[in-house]
Backbone bond lengths (Angstrom), bond angles and torsions (degrees), N, CA, C in turn:
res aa  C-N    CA-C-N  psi(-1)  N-CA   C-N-CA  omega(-1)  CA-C   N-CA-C  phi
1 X - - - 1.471 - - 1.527 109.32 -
2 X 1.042 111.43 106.21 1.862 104.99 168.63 1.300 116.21 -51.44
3 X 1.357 115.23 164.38 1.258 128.90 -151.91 1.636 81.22 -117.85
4 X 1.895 118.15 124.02 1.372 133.96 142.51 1.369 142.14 -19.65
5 X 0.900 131.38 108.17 1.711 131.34 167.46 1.870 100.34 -19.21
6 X 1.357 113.85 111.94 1.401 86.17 171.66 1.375 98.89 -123.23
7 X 1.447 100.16 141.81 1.579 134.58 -179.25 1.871 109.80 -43.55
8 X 1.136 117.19 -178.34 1.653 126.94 168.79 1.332 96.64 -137.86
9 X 1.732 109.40 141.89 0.992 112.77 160.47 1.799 95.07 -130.00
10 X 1.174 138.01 125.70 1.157 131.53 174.90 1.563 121.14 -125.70
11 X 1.356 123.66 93.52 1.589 151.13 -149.27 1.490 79.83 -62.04
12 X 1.675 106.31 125.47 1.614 120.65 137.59 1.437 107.73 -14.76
13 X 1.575 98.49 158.08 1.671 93.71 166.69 1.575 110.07 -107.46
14 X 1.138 112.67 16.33 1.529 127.03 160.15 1.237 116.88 -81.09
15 X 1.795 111.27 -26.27 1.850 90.97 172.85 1.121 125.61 -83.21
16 X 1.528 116.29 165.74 1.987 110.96 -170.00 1.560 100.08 -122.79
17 X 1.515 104.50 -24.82 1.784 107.92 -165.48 1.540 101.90 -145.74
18 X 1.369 98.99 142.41 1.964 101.53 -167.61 1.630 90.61 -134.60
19 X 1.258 108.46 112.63 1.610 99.70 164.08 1.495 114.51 -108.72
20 X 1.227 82.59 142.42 2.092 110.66 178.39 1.710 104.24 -88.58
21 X 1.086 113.30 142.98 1.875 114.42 165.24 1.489 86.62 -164.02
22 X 1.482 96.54 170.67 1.461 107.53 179.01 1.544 105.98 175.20
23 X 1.530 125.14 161.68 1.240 144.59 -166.41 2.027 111.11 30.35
24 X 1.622 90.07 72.27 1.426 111.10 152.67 1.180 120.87 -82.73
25 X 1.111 96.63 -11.74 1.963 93.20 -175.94 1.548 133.11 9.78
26 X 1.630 100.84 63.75 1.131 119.87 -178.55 1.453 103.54 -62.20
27 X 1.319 106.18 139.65 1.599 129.38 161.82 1.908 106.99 -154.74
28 X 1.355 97.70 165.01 1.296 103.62 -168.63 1.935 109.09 -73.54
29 X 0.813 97.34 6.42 1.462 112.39 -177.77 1.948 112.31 -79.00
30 X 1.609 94.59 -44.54 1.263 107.36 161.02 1.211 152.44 -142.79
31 X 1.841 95.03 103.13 1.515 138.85 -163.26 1.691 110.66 -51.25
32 X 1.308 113.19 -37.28 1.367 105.37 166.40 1.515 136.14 -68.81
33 X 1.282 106.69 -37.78 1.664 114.07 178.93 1.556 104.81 -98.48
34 X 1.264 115.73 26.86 1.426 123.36 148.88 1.523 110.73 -101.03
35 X 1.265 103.81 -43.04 1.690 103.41 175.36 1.811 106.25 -70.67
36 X 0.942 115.09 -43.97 1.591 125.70 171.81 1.892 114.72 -35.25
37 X 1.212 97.53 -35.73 1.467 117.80 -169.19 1.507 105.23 -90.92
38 X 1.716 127.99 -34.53 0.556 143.68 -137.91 1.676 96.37 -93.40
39 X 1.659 94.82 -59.72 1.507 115.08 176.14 1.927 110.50 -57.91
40 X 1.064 111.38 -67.02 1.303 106.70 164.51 1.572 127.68 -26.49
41 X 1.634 104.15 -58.63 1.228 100.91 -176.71 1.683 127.80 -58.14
42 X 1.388 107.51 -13.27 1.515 121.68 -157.00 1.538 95.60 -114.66
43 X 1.500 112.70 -0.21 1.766 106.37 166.48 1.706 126.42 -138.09
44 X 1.805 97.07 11.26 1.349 105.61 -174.43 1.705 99.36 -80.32
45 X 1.458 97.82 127.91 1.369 93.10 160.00 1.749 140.72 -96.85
46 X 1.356 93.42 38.67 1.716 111.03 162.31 0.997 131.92 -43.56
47 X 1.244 136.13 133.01 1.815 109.98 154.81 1.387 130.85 -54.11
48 X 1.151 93.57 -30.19 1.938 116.11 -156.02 1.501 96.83 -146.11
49 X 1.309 103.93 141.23 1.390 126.83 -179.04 1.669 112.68 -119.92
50 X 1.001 125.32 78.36 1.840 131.31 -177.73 1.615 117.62 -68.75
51 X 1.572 120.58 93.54 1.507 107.72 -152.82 2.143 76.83 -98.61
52 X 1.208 101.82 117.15 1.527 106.75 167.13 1.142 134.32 -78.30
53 X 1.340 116.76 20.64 1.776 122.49 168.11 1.665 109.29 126.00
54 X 1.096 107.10 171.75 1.318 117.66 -178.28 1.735 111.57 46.95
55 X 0.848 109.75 23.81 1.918 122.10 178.31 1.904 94.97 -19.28
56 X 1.837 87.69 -65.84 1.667 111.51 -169.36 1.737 113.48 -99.02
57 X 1.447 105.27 142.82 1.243 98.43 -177.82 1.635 104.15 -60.88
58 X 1.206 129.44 -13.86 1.275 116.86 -166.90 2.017 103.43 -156.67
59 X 1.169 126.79 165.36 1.220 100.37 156.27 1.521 85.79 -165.03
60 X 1.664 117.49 130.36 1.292 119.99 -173.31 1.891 105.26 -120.64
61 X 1.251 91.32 33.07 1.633 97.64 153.26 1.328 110.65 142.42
62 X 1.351 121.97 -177.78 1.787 122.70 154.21 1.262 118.43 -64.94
63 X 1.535 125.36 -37.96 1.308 117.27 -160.76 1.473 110.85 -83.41
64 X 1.470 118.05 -18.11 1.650 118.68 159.13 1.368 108.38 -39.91
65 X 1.107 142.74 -61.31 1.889 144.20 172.98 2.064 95.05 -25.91
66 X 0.812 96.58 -58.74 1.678 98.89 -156.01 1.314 125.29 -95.10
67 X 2.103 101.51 17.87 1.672 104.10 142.96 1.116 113.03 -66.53
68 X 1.528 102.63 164.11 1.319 105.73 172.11 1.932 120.34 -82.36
69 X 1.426 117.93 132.61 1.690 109.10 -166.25 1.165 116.03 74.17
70 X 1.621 132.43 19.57 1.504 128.35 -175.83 1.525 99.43 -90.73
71 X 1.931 115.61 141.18 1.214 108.37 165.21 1.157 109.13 -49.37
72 X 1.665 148.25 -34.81 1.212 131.76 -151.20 1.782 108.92 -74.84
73 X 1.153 98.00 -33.33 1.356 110.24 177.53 1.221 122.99 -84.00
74 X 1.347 122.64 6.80 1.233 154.15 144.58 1.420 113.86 -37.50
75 X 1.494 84.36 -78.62 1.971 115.21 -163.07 1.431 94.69 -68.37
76 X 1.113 120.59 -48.65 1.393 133.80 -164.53 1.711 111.99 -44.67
77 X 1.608 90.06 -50.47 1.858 106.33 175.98 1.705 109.92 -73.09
78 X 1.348 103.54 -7.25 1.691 91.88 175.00 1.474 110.49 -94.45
79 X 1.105 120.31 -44.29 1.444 150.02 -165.37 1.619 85.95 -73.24
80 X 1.419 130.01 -30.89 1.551 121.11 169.84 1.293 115.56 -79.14
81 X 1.315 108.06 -27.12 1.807 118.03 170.39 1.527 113.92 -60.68
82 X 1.241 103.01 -66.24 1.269 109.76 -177.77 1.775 110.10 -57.52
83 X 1.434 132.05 -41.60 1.121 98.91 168.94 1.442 128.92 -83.67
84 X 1.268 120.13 44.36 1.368 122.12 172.23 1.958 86.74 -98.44
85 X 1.188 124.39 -5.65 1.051 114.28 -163.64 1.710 126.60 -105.16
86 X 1.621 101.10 -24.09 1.137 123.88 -160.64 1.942 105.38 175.13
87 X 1.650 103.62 129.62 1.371 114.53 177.88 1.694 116.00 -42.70
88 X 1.417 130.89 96.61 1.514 134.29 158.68 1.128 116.47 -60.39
89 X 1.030 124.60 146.25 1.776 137.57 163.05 1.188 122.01 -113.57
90 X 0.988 142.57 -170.68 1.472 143.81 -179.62 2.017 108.45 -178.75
91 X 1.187 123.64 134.90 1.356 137.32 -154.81 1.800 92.15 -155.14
92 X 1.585 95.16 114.32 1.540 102.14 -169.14 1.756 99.26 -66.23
93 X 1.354 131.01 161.49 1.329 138.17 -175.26 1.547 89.73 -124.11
94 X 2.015 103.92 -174.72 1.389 95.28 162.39 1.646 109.91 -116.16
95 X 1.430 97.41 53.35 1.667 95.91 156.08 1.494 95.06 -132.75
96 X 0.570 143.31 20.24 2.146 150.01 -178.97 1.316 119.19 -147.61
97 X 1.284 107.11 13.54 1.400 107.39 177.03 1.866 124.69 -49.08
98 X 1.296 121.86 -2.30 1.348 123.70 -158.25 1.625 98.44 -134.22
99 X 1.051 125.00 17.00 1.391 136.70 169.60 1.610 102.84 -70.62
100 X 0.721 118.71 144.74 1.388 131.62 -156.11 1.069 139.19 -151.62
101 X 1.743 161.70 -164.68 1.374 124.13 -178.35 1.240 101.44 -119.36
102 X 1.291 100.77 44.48 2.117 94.64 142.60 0.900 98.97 -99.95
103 X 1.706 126.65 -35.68 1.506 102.55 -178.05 1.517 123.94 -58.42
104 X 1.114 95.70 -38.37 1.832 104.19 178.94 1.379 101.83 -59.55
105 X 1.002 138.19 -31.35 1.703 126.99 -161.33 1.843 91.33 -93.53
106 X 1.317 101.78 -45.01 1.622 89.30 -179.05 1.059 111.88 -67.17
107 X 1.383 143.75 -19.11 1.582 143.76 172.42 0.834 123.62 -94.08
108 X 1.576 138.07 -25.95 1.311 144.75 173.45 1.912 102.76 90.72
109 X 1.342 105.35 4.51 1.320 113.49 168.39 1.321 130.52 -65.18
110 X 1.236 117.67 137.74 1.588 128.53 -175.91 1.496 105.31 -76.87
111 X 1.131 124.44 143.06 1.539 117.36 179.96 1.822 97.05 -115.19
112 X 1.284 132.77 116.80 1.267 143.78 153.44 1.524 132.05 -62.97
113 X 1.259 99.16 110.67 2.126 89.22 159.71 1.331 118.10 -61.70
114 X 1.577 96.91 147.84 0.998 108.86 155.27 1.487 153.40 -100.41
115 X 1.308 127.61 99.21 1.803 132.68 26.34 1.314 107.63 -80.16
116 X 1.354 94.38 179.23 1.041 112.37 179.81 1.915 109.45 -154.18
117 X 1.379 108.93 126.82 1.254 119.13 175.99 1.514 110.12 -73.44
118 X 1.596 117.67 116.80 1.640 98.18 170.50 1.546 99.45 -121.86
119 X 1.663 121.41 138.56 1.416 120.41 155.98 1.434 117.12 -104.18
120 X 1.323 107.29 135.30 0.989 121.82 157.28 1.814 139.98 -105.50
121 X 0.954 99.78 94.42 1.798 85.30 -156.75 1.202 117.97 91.17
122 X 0.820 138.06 -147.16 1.598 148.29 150.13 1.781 123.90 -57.04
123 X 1.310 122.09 -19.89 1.286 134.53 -162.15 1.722 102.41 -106.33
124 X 0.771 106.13 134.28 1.644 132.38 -172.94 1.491 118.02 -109.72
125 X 1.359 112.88 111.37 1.960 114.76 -158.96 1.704 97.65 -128.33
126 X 1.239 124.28 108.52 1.537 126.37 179.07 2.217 95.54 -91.54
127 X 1.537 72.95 129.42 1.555 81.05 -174.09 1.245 113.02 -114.08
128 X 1.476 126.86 -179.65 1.746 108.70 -161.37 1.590 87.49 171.85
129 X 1.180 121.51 141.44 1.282 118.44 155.95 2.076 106.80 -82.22
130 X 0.904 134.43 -50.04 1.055 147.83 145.72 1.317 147.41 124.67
131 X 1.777 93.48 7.55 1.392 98.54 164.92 1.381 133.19 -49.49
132 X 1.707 113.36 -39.03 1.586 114.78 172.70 1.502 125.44 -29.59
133 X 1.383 104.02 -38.31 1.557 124.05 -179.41 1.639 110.53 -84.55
134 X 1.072 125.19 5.80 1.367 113.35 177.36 1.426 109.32 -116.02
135 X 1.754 99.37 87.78 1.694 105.84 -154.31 2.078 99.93 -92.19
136 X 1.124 112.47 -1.74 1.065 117.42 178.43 1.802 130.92 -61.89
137 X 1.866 93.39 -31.22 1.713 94.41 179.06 1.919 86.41 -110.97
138 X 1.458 92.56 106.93 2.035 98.50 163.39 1.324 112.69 -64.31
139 X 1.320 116.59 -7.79 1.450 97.93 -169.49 1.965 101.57 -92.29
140 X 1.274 121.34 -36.50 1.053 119.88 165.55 1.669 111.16 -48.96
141 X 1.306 127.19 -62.10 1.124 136.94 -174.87 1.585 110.35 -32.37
142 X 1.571 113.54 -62.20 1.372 131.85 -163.69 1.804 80.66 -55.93
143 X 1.518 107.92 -72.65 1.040 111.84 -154.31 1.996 106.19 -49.97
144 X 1.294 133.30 -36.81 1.287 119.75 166.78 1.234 114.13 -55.69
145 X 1.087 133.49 -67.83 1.796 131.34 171.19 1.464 99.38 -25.97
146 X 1.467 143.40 -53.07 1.420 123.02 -150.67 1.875 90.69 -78.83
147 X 1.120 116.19 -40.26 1.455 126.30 -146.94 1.713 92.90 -73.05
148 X 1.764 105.88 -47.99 1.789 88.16 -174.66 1.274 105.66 -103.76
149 X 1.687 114.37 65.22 1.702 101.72 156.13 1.717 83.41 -114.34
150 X 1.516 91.71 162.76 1.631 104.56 174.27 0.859 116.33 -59.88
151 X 1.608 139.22 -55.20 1.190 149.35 -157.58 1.957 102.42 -55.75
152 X 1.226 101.05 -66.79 1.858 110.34 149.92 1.440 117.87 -12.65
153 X 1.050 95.18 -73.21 1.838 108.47 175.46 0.901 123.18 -31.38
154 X 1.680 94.71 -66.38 1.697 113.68 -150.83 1.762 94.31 -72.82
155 X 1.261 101.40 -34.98 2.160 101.40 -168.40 1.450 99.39 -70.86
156 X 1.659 127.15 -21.12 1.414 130.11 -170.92 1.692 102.59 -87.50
157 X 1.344 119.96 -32.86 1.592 120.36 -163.33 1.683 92.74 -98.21
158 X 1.396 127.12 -5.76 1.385 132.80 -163.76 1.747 91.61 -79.47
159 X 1.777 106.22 -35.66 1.763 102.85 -161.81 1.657 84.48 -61.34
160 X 1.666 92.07 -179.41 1.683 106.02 149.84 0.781 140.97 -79.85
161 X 1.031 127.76 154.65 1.691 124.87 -165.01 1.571 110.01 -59.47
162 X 1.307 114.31 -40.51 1.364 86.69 162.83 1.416 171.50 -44.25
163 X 1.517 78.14 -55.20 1.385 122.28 161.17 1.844 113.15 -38.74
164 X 1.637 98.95 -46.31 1.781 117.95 -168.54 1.621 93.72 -79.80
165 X 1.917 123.92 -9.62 1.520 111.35 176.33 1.034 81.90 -90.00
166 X 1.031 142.18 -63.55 1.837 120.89 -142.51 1.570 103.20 -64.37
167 X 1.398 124.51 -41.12 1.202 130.47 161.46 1.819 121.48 -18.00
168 X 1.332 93.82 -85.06 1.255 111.34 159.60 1.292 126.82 -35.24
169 X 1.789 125.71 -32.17 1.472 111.22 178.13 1.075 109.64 -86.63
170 X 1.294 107.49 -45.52 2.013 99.59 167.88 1.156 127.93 -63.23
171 X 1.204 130.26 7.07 1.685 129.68 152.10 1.762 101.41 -100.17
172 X 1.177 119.74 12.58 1.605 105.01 162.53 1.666 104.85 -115.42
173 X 1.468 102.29 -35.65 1.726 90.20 153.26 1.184 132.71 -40.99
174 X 1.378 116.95 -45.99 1.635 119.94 -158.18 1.994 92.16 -86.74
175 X 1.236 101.49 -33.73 1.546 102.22 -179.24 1.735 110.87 -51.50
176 X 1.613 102.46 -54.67 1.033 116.17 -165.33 1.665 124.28 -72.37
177 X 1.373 106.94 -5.79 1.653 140.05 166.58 1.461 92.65 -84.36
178 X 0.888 111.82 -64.04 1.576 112.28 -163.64 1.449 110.21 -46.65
179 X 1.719 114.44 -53.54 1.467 130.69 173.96 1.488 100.67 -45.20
180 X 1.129 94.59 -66.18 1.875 99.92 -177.47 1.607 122.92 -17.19
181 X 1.516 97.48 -67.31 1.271 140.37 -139.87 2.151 75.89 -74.36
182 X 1.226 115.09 -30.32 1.839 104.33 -168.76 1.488 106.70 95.27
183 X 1.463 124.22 -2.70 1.600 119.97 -175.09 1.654 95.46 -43.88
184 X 1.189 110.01 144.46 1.632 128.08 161.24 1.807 107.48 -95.26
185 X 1.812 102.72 120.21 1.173 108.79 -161.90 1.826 92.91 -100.98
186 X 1.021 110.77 156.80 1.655 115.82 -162.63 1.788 101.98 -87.79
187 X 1.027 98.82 152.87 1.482 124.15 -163.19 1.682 107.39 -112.74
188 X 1.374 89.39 144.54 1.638 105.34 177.89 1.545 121.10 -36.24
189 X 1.624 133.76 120.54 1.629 132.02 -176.93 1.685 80.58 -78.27
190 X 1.837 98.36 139.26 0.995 104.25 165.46 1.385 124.34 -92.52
191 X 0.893 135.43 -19.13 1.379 171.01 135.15 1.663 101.35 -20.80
192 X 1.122 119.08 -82.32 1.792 106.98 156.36 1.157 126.35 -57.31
193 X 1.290 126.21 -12.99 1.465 113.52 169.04 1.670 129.17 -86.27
194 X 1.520 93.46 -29.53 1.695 99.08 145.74 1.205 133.77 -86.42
195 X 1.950 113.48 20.71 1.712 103.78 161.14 1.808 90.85 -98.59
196 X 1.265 104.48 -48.48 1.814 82.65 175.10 1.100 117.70 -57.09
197 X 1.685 158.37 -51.28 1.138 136.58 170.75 1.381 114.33 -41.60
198 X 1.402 120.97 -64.53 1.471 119.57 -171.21 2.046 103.25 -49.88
199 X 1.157 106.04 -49.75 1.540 103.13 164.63 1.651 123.30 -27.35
200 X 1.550 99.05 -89.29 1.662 116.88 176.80 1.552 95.82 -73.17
201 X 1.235 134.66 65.64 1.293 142.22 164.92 1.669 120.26 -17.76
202 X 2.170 90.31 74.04 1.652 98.72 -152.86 1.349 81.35 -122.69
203 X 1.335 136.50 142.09 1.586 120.76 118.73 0.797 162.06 -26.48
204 X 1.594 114.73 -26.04 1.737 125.10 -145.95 1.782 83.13 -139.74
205 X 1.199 132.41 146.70 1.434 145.01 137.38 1.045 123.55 -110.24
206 X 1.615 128.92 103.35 1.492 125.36 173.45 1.654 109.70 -100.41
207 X 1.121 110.09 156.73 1.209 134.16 -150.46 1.933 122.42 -167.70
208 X 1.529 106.36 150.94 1.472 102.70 168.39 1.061 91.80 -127.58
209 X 1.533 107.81 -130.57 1.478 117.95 -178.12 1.404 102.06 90.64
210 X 0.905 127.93 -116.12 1.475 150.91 170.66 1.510 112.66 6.43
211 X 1.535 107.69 -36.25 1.828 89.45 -164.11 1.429 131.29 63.24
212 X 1.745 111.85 23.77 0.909 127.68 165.42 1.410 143.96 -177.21
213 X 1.490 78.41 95.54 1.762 112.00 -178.60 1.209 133.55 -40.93
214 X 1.350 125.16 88.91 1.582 139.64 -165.42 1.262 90.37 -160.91
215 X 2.120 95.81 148.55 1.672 111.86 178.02 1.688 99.27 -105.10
216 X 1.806 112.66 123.27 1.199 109.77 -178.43 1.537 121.33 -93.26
217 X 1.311 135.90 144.12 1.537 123.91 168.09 1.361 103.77 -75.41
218 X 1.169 138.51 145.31 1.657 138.82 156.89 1.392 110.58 -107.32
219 X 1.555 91.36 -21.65 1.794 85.16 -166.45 1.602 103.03 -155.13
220 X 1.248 132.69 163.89 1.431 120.65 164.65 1.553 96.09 -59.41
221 X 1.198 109.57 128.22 1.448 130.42 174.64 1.678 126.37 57.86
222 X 1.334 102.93 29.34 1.334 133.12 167.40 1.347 125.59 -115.94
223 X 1.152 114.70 99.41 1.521 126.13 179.98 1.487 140.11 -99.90
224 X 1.394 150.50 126.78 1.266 138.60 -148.86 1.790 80.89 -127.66
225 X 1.353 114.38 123.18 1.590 119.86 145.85 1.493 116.33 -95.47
226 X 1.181 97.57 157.72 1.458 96.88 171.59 1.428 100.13 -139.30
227 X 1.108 127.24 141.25 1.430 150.44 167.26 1.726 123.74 -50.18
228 X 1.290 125.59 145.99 1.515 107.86 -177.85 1.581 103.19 -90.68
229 X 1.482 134.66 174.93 1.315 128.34 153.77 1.565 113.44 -81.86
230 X 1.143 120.17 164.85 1.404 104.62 -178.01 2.232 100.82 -111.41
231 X 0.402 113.64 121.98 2.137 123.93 154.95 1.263 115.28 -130.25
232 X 1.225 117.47 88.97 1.449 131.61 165.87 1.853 108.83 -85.29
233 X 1.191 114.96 27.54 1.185 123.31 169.39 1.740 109.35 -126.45
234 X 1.022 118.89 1.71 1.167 132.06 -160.60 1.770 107.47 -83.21
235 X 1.388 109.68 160.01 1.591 97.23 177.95 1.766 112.21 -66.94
236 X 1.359 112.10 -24.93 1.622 120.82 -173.62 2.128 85.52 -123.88
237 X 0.791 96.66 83.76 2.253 104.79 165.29 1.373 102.59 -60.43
238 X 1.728 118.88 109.65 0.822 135.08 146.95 1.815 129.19 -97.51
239 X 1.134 104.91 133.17 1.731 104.91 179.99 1.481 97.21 -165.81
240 X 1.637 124.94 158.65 0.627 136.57 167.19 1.830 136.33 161.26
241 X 0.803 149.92 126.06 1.706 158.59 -134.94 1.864 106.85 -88.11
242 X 1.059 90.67 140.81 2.096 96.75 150.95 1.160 119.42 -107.73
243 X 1.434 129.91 95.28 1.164 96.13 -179.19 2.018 109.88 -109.20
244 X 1.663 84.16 167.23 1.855 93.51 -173.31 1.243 93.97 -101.91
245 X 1.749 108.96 159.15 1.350 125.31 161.40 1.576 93.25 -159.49
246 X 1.358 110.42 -173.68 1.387 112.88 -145.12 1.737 91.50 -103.51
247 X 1.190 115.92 8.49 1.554 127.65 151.48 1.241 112.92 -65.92
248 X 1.295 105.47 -67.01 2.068 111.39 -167.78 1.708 109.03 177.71
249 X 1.214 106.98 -144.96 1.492 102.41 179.60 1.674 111.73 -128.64
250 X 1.237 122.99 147.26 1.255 109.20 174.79 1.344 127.06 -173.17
251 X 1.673 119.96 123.91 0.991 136.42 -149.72 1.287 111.89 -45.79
252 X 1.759 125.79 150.55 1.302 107.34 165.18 1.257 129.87 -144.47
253 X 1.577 150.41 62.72 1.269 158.46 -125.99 1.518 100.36 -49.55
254 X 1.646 113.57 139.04 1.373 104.03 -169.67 1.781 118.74 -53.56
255 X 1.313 111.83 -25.48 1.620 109.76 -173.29 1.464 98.57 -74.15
256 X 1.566 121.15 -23.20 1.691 91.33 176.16 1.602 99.56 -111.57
257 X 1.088 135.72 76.66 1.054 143.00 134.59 1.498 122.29 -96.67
């Protein structure tokens, strides 16, 4: 697999703390880890907030924000709050892949490639939401290639908006069968994840995707994090941040953030 164009992100020298989160997969379904997000956002003392993909369980365009009463336009007005407060990011996932720059202009959000090299200080963090790397299920793969070429897009954002909800619930049905069902979803190649590090000449690879939060060795002094998902609606509510500083990285359960 060739190794990606990877992006720069290079931190002010005013920031001290950068937090990573990823796959909230907000939907209106769940009211708690919207408030979860909500509270956090309005007491983290980060500079920068790096949301690594999958923000939303789904997102079937920009112009969803600008019904009238839409959750998207919901999130949208918080995520505009909060960056009056502190630099947001945004890192497309593969449930938001079609977010776009209205959203960014209505949020004041940064939109990231994927990867993306960020320094901070002296320390070097390759970031990724991370499906790209999970070269093991082709059928996902094929299916990302069709979904992020434009041409894709443009014929998918061309329907009506309606049309892109009903869309959308039957790909959270079939997801949500799928979950059911115990399928085992494929996991990060390690092997590509040390040609992009060795590439962006990083140490550290952070990442979500996966739904499962563990720090990996790849190498003497090569490390893979992975991010938690957040369901604060869940019977056991999990959520919670990585954040960087020019120390190291380190986990942080949402109540002690």
């Amino acid at each position: 697999m060739p190794v990606p164009p990877i992006a720069a992100l290079t931190a002010p020298s005013s920031w001290r703390a950068v937090d990573c989160l990823s796959d909230l997969h907000l939907d209106a379904a769940h009211p708690a880890t919207l408030q979860g997000l909500a509270s956090y956002l309005d007491r983290t003392p980060a500079d920068a907030v790096l949301i690594l993909g999958d923000l939303f369980e789904v997102w079937v365009g920009d112009d969803a924000m600008t019904e009238p009463g839409s959750f998207e336009g919901e999130v949208c007005t918080l995520l505009a709050k909060a960056g009056r407060q502190r630099a947001l990011y945004f890192m497309h996932g593969n449930r938001d892949f079609l977010v776009g720059q209205g959203f960014a202009r209505a949020t004041g959000i940064t939109l990231l490639a994927d990867p993306t090299l960020l320094t901070l200080g002296s320390r070097r963090w390759l970031l990724s939401h991370g499906d790209a790397l999970c070269l093991d299920d082709g059928d996902y793969q094929r299916f990302r290639a069709m979904v992020r070429d434009p041409a894709w897009q443009a014929s998918v954002l061309a329907q009506p908006l309606a049309v892109r909800r009903a869309q959308a619930r039957g790909i959270r049905s079939e997801s949500e069968a799928r979950k059911q069902s115990g399928a085992a979803y494929g996991d990060v190649d390690s092997a590509a994840a040390l040609d992009w590090l060795r590439a962006a000449q990083a140490p550290c690879l952070v990442h979500g995707h996966t739904h499962r939060p563990a720090d990996h060795q790849l190498a003497p002094g090569v490390t893979r994090l992975v991010l938690t998902d957040w369901d604060l609606d869940a019977a056991e509510p999990r959520a919670g941040v990585l954040r960087l500083t020019a120390r190291g990285a380190g986990r942080l359960p949402l109540d002690a953030v």
